[in-house]
VOGU-3710 file (C-alpha; in Angstrom, 3 decimals, decimal comma):
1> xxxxxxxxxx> 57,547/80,846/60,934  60,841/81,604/58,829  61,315/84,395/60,729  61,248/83,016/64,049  63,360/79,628/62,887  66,195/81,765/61,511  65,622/83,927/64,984  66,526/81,176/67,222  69,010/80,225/64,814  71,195/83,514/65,166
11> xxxxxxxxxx> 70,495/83,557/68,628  72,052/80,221/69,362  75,472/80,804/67,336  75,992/84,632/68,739  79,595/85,443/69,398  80,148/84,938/73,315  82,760/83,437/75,643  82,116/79,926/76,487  83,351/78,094/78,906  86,567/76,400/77,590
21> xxxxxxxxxx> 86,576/73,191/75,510  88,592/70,114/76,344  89,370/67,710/74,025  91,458/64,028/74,709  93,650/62,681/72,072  93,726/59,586/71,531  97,024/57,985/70,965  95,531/55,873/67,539  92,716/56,165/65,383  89,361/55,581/67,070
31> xxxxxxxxxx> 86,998/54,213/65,749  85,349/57,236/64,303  87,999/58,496/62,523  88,218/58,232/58,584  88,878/56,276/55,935  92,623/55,833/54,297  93,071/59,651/53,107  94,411/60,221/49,455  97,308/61,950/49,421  95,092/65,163/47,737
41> xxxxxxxxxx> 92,143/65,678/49,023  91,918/69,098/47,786  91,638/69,366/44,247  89,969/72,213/41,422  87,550/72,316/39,189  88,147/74,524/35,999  84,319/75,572/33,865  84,868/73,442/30,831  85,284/76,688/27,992  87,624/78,509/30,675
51> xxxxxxxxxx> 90,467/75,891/30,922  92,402/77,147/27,896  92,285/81,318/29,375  93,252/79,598/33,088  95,957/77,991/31,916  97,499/79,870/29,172  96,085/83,683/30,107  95,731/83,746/33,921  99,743/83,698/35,376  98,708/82,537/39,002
61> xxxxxxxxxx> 97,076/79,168/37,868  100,172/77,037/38,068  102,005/78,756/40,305  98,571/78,449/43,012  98,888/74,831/42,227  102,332/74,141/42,665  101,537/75,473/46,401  99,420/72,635/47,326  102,004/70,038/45,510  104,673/72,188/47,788
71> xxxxxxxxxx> 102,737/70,767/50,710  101,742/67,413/50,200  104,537/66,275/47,230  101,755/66,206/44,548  100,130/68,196/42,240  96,181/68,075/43,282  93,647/66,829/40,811  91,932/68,995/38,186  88,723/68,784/36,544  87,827/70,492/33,650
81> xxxxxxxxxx> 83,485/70,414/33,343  80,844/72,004/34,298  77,566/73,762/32,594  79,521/74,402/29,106  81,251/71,072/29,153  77,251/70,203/27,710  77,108/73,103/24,900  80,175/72,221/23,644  81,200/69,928/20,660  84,576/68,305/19,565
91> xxxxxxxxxx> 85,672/69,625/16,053  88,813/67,638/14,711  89,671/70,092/12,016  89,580/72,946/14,725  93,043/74,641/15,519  92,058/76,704/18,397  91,662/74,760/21,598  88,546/76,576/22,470  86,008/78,576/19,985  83,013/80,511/21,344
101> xxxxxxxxxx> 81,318/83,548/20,824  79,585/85,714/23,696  78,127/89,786/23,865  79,829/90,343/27,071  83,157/88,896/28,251  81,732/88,090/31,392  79,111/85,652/30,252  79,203/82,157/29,604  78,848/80,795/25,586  75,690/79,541/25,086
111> xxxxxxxxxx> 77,191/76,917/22,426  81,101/76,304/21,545  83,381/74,069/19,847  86,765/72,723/21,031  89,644/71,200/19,174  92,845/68,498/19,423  94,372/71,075/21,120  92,235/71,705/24,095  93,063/67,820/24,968  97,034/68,767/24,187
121> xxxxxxxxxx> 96,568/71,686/26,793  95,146/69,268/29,349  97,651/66,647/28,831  100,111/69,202/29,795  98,693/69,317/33,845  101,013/67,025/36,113  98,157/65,945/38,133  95,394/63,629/38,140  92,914/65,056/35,447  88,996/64,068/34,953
131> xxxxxxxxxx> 87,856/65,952/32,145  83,944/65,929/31,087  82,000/65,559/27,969  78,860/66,554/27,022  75,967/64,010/26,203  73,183/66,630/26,463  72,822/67,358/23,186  73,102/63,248/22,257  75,915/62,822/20,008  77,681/60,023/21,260
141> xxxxxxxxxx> 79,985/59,504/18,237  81,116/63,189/18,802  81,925/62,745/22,645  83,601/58,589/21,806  86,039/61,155/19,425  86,843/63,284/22,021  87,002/60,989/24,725  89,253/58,412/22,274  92,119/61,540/21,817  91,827/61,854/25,424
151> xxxxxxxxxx> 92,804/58,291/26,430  95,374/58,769/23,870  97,170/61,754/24,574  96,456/62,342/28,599  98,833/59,814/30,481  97,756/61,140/33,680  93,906/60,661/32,957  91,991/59,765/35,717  88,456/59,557/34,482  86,063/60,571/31,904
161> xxxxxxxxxx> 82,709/62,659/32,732  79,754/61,729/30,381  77,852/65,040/31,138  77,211/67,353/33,698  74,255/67,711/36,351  71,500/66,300/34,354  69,473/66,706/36,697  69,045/70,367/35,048  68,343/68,403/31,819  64,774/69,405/30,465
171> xxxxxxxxxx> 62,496/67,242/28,399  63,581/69,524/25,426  67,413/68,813/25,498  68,529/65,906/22,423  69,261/63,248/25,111  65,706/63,664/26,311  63,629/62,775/23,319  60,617/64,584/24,917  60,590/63,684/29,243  63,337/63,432/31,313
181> xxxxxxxxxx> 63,721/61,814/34,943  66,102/60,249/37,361  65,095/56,499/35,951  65,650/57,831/32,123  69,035/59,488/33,248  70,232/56,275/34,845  69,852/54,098/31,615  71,146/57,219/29,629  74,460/56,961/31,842  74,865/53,284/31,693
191> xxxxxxxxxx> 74,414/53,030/28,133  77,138/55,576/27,259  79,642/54,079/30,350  79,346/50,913/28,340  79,678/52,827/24,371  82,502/54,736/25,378  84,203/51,931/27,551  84,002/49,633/24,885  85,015/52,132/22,278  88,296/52,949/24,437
201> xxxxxxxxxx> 88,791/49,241/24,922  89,132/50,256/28,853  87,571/49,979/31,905  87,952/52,012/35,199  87,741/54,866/33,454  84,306/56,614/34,034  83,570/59,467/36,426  79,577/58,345/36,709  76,473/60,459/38,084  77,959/63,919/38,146
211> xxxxxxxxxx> 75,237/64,829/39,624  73,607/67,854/41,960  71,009/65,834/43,760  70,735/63,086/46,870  67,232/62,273/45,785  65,873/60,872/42,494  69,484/61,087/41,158  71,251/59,900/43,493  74,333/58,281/43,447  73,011/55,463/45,293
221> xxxxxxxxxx> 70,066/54,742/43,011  72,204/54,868/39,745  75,344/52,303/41,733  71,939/49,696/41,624  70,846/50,416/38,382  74,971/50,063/37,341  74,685/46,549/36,383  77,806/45,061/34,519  78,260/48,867/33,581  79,982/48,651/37,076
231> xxxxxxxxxx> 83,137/47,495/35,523  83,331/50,949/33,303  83,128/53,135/36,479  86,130/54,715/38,339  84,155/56,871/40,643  80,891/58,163/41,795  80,748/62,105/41,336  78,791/64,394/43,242  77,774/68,374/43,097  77,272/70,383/45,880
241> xxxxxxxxxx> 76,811/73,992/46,656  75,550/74,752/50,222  73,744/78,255/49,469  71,505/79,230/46,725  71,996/83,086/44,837  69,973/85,241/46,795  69,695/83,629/49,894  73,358/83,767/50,863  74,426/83,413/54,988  78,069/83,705/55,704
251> xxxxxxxxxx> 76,953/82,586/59,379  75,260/79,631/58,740  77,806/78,465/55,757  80,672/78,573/58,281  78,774/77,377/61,232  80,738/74,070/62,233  77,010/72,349/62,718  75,789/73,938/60,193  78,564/72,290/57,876  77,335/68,778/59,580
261> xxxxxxxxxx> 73,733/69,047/59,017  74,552/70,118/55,397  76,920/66,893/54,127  75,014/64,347/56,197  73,016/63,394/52,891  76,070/62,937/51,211  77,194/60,126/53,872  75,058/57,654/52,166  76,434/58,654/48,579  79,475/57,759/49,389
271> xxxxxxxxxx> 78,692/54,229/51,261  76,338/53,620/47,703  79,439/54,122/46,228  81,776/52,027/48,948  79,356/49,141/48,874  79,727/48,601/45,085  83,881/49,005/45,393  84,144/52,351/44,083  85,639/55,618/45,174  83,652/58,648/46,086
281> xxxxxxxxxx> 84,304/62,619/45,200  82,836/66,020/44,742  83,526/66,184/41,704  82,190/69,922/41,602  81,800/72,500/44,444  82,062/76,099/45,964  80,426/77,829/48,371  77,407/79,210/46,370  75,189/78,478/43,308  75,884/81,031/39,895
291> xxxxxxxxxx> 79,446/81,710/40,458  79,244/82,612/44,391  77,989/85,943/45,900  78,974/88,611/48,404  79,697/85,809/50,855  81,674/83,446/48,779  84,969/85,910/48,752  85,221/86,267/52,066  87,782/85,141/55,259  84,287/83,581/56,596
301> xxxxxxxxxx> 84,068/80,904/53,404  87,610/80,002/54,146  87,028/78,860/57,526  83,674/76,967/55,759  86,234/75,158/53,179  88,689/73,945/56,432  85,760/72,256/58,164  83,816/71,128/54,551  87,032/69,279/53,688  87,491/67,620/57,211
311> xxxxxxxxxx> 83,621/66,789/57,276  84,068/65,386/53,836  87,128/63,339/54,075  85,783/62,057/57,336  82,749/60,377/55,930  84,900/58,579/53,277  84,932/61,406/50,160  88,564/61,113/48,125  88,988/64,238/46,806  86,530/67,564/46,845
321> xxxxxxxxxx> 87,291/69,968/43,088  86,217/73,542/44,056  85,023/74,995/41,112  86,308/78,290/39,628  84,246/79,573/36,681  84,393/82,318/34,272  87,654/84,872/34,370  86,766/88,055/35,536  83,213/86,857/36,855  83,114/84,601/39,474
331> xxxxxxxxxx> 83,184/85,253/42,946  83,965/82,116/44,751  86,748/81,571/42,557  90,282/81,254/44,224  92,306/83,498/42,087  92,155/85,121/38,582  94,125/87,815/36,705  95,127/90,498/39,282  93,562/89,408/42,973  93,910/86,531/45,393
341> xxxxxxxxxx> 90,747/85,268/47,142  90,654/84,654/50,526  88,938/81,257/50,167  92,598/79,844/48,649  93,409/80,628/52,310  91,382/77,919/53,820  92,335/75,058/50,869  95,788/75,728/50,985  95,660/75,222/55,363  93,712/72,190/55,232
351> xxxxxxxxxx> 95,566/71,257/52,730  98,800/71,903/54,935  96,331/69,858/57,711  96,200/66,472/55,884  99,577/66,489/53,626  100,724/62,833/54,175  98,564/62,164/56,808  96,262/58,806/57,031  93,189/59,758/59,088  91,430/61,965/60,564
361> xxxxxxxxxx> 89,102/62,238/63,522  86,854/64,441/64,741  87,353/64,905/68,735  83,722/67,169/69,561  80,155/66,038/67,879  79,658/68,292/65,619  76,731/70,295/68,127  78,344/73,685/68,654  80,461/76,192/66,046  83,556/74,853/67,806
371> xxxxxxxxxx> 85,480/72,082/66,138  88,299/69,903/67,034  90,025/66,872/64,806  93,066/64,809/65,474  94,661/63,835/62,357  96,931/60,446/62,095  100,147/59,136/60,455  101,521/55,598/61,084  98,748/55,381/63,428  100,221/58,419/65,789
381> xxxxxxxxxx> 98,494/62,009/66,003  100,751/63,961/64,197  98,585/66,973/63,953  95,249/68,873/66,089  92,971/71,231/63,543  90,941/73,606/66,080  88,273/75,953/64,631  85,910/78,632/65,938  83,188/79,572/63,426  81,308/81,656/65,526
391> xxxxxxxxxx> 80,918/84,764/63,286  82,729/87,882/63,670  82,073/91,143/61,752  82,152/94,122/64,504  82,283/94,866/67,938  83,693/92,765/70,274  85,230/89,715/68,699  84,482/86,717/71,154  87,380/84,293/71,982  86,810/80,527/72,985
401> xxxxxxxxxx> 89,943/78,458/74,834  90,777/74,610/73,963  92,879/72,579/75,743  94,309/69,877/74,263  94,889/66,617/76,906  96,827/63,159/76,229  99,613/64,492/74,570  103,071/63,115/75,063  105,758/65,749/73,377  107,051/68,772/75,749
411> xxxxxxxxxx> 106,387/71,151/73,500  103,868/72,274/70,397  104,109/74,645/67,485  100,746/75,646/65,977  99,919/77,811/62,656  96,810/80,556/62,770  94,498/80,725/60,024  93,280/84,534/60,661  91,604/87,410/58,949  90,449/90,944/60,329
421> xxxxxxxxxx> 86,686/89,481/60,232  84,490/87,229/58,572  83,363/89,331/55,784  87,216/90,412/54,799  87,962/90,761/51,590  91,339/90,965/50,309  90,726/92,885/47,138  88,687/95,079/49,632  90,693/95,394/52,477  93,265/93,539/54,302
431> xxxxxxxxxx> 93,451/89,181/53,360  93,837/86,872/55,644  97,237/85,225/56,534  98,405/81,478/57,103  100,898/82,127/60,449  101,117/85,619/59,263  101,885/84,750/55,756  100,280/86,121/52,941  100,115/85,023/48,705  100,566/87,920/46,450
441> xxxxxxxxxx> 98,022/89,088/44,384  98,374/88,266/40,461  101,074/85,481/41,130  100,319/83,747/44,183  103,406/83,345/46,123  103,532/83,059/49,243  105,443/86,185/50,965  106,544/86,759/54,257  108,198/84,490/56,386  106,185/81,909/58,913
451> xxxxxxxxxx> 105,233/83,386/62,365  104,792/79,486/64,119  103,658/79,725/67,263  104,914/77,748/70,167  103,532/76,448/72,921  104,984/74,215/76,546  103,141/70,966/77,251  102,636/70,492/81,239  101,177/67,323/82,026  100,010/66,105/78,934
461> xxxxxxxxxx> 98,123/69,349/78,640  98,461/72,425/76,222  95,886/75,059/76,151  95,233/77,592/72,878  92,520/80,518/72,629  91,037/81,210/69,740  89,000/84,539/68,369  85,739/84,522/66,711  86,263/83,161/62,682  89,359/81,719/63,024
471> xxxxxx> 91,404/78,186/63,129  94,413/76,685/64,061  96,905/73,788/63,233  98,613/72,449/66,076  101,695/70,432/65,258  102,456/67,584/67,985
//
């Protein structure tokens, strides 16, 4: 039964030449579109015992960051967390910022301690920063220390994690005492909101749920169980990762209804967290559980970031962190010591899609792999965002034309968002480019000089064609 589901599946999104797709935009928001969009939508996530190597051993870090502040006039938001954010322990009298031991560099500590100057290292970031704490192993004078030298020293603090996906948490970990479950998680959470709020004399200031789940621990089931604890909470914080290790698709990820199906859950998260006035964001995600696998370095997981980020910000999300995990081991991460990954391609050009917009809209229904969005400023499209995710590897590479109607300028310019194929690689074989321009490997900078293309408006009408796996950014 599998078989034949995942059959009909490939069948319906194989590479062809459809008829071409027409799309009306509207001259102000509909009614559809989105939400007031922050002004960075697109921020990182840094594995809690890496921060100190990204940011002191790994050259490209900053200068991959400054990109995105290049485009929107910000720096984007960082969050350090993740699975070793719950082994580790604050040590005052430490002088490293980070201490760990593990048999092989490219494995994660199992336990590890962290000192003042970890916190001294992430109050040197210019961005937004939410940095996590563990309360799995239940020492909640330990994580009040480290939480107290946070709200001391990090002036652009945005929020304070109180552990990380405990859903994971077995009946064995300290916090348990025994059983764990979504109900004994919920009045774990509000307890510590409420310790470390009142310890910080602060409110506003807790990143709550953190959580990889839409089910039992949910968002909206711990926003009722909140209480007065409400007062201690900044946001609501979700995980997701599309794709489990071992049962990777590059298709599907990408598919444009695939990406819809996938966040629809996630739509009543974030009006859990809207009804109680909070803000909603993913606080962790990539493209694949366990650091990402052959699919998560690819041109193809760019194009999935693009349309995850519109689909996301569309329903009402703030900000999404992708996660990049251990140096030297981690597949879905965005850069490291010597290559670029072709995934910083897609968050850097929707990035470039929403700097200092308002809203965005989606212009198709979300039914085929082709997707269309109008994105607003001062209530005028300022911007189109076309994408083709039907999947391209070898052969023929399918095209698919969209004309664009309603339009009032004489003229467009667009930027392409290309790679040779899906599966392209570029510590493998040639990257992808944004309008033909590439970032160098080991410093990220971006090279070359912009190849905009330009199009004539005749009667309101401009038409584009687009190959298999790629997108576009039409500027009106």
């Amino acid at each position: 039964m599998v078989t034949n589901i995942l059959f009909l599946w490939l069948v319906s999104n194989t590479p062809h030449l459809a008829a071409a797709a027409t799309y009306n935009v509207p001259s102000s928001p509909p009614s559809n579109s989105s939400p007031q969009l922050d002004s960075t939508p697109v921020g990182v996530s840094l594995e809690f015992f890496t921060f100190p190597g990204y940011m002191e051993n790994v050259t490209s870090t900053m200068r991959c960051l400054e990109n995105f502040k290049d485009l929107t006039g910000e720096w984007p938001p960082v969050r350090i967390g993740g699975t070793t954010q719950d082994r580790a322990s604050y040590d005052a009298r430490s002088s490293a910022a980070v201490t760990y031991s593990v048999s092989n560099p490219a494995d994660a500590p199992m336990t590890l301690t962290y000192g003042p100057r970890f916190i001294d290292l992430a109050a040197t970031y210019p961005g937004r920063l939410i940095i996590g704490f563990n309360r799995r192993l239940n020492n909640l004078a330990n994580t009040i220390a480290a939480a107290r030298l946070a709200y001391q020293k990090i002036k652009n603090l945005e929020a304070i994690e109180l552990g990380n996906e405990p859903n994971f948490f077995a009946s064995s970990d300290p916090i348990a005492g025994g059983s764990w479950s979504g109900a004994k998680d919920r009045t774990s959470q509000v307890q510590w909101q409420q310790a470390v709020a009142s310890n910080l004399s602060v409110n506003n200031i807790i990143s709550a749920g953190v959580v990889f789940d839409t089910s039992s621990y949910s968002i909206a089931n711990l926003a009722r169980a909140e209480g007065g604890a409400i007062s201690t909470v900044r946001n609501f914080n979700s995980h997701n990762y599309p794709q489990w290790a071992g049962t990777y698709n590059l298709a599907r990820l990408m598919s444009h209804s695939a990406i819809a199906s996938q966040v629809n859950p996630f739509k009543a998260e974030a009006a859990a967290a809207k009804a109680v006035g909070k803000e909603y964001i993913m606080g962790e995600t990539n493209s694949a559980t366990q650091g990402g696998g052959g699919i998560s370095p690819t041109f193809g997981a760019a194009l999935w970031i693009v349309d995850y980020v519109a689909q996301s910000t569309l329903m009402g999300m703030k900000a999404l962190y992708f996660h990049q995990g251990t140096i030297g081991n981690c597949q879905y991460c965005w850069w490291g010591r010597y290559s670029m990954g072709n995934p910083y391609y897609g968050a850097y050009f929707i990035t470039a899609a929403l700097a200092q917009a308002d809203k965005i809209a989606p212009l198709d229904n979300f039914s085929t792999n082709y997707g269309a969005y109008a994105i607003y400023k001062d209530n005028k499209p300022i911007r189109i965002l076309l994408i083709n995710s039907d999947y391209y590897e070898s052969g023929t590479r399918g095209k698919q034309s969209y004309t664009l109607t309603g339009l009032t300028s004489s003229s467009v310019t667009a930027k392409r968002l290309t790679g040779a194929k899906a599966t392209s690689r570029q510590d493998q074989e040639a990257g992808a480019t944004v309008s033909g321009q590439t970032f160098q490997d080991g410093t990220c900078k971006l090279q070359g000089t912009a190849a905009d293309e330009r199009a004539t408006v005749t009667g309101g009408s401009v038409t584009f064609t687009l190959a298999a796996s790629e997108a576009l950014l039409v500027y009106l």
